[in-house]
SEFI-308336 format. One record per residue (C-alpha): residue in one letter; x, y negated, z negated. Coordinates in steps of 0.25 Angstrom, whole numbers, padded with zeros to 4 digits, always signed. Layout:
% residues N
AXYZ
...
% end
This chain:
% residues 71
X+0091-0377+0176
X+0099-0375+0186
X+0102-0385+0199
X+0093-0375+0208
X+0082-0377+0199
X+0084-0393+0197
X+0071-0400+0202
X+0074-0413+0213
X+0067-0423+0221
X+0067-0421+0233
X+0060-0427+0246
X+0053-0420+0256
X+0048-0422+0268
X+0032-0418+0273
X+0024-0421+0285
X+0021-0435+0285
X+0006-0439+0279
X+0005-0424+0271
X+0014-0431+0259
X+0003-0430+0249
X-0002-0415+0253
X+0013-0411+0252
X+0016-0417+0238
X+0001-0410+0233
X+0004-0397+0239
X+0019-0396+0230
X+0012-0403+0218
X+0003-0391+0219
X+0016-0381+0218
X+0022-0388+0206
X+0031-0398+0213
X+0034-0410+0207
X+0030-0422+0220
X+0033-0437+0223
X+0026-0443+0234
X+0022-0456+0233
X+0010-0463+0239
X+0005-0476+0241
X-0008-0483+0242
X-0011-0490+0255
X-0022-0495+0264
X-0025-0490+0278
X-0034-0495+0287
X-0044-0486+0293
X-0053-0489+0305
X-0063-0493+0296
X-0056-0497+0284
X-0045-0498+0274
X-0041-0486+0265
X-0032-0484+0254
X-0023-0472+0255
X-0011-0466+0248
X+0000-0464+0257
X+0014-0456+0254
X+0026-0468+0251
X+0034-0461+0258
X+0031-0452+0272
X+0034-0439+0275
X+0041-0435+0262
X+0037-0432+0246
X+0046-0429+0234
X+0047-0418+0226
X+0055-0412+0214
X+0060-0398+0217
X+0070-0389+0215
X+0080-0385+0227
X+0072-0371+0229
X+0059-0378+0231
X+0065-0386+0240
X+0071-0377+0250
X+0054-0371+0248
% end
């Protein structure tokens, strides 16, 4: 295995609030995702939800090589 093909984590940056459709869409191509979420509650006008909300906003992890990086 040479270091081009070495597989890394790496952080990347997506729209804010599209962090769980980013990480399903490279899960569907193979990639290896990190994307923590948490459980909270919102209040609604008319009552309380519980929702899963990225840990962090704005970015996801992946394990890639450097070629599908520069993709």
């Amino acid at each position: 295995m040479s270091q081009t093909d070495s597989k890394y984590w790496r952080a990347f940056y997506v729209k804010p609030r599209h962090e769980k459709k980013a990480s399903e869409r490279l899960q569907e191509n193979g990639f290896e995702i990190f994307c923590p979420l948490i459980k909270t509650k919102v209040k609604w006008n008319d009552r309380w939800k519980k929702v899963q909300k990225p840990w962090i906003n704005g970015y996801i992890f992946a394990q890639v090589t450097e070629e599908e990086r520069m993709q």
